[in-house]
N, C-alpha and C positions, 0 to 999 in steps of 0.2 A: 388386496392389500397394495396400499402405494411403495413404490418404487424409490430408493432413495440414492440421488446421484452422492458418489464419491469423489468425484472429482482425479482418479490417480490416474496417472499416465506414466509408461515408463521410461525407461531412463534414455532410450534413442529417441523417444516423440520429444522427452521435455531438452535434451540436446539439440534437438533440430529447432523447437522453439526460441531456444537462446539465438542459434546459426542465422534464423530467418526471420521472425516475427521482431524480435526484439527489433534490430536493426529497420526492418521495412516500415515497423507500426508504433514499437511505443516509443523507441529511443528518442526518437524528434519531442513527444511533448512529454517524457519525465519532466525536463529544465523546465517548461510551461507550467506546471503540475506544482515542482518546490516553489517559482514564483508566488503564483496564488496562494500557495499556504501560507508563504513568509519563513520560511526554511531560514533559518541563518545558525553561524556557530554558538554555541551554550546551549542548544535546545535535545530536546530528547526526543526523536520523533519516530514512529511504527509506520511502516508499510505494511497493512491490511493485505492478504490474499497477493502475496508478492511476486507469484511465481518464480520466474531467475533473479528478480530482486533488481531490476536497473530503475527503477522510481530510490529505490534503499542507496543503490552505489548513486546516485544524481546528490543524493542527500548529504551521504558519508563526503562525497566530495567539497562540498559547501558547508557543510562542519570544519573539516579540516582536522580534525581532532578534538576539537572543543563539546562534546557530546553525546551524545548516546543514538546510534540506529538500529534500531529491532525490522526483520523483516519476518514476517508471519507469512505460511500458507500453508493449504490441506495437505500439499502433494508432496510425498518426499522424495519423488527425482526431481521436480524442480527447485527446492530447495539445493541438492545435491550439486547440481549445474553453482546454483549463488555462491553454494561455500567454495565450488571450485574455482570461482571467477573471481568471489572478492571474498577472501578469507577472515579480513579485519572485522568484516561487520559481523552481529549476531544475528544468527537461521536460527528460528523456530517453528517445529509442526506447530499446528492448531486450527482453530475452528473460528471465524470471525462472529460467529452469531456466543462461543465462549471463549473470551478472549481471556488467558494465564495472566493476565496482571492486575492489580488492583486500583483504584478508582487513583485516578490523574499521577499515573505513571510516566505519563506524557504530553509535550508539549503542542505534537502537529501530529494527525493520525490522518496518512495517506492511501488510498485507493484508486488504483488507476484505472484499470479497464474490467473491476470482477460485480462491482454492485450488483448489477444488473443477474448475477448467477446466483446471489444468497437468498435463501428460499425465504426469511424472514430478515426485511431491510432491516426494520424497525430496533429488534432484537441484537441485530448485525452495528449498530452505533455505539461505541465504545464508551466506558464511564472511567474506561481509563484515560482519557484526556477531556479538557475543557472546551478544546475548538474542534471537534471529531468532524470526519471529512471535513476537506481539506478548505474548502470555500468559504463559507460566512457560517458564523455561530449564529443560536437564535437571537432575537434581541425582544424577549421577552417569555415568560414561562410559559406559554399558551403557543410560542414558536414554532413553528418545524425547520427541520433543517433544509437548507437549500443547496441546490445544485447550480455552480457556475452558468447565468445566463449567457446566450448568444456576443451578448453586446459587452460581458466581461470574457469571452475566451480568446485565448491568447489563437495569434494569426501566425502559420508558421512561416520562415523568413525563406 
């Protein structure tokens, strides 16, 4: 019988993840990441598989109030870590491959560094927004979705 990852980690690993990873790896291209989507205030936008949620706080910030930010993920210390860091926004458990809301909930549905760990990508594309990850929508029904090329990723300063 296969093995299925969980994904939970407790509450000192996902502490220590906020302490160090955030700052050393994602912090620098959350603001890269809202760019590309087109993040601006009025919009309603989900961070996918959030962890501590700094893609979510990049957002909330750039909102300003004018908005809505959902941060989604499996784990609930890391979640725990986000409501402790930025209490404004809304922490939700969840699954990205079922995501709790219904078809175009939202305007920019962001993922920053989990693609790559959901066992079905495909399943994993939300129908609760129109432009799901964050890059280019299809531009035609027969489309797939694409991943920011080389030549569109943002260079960091």
């Amino acid at each position: 019988m296969a093995q299925t990852e969980t994904f939970q980690l407790s509450a000192v690993a996902a502490e220590a993840y906020e302490s160090t990873f955030v700052p050393a790896l994602f912090a620098e291209w959350a603001p890269h990441l809202c760019d590309l989507a087109g993040v601006r205030p009025g919009q309603r936008v989900l961070d996918v598989a959030c962890g501590t949620g700094i893609v979510a706080r990049v957002a909330a910030d750039r909102l300003a109030g004018a908005g809505r930010v959902v941060g989604v993920d499996l784990n609930e210390a890391m979640l725990a870590v986000a409501r402790r860091v930025r209490p404004d926004v809304e922490w939700r458990q969840g699954d990205a491959e079922a995501l709790p809301f219904p078809p175009a909930s939202f305007d920019r549905v962001l993922c920053q560094m989990a693609l790559m760990f959901f066992p079905d990508r495909a399943r994993a594309r939300p129908s609760s927004c129109p432009r799901a990850w964050p890059i280019s929508p299809p531009t035609g029904p027969s489309s797939r979705w694409r991943r920011a090329t080389p030549a569109r990723r943002p260079r960091p300063s």
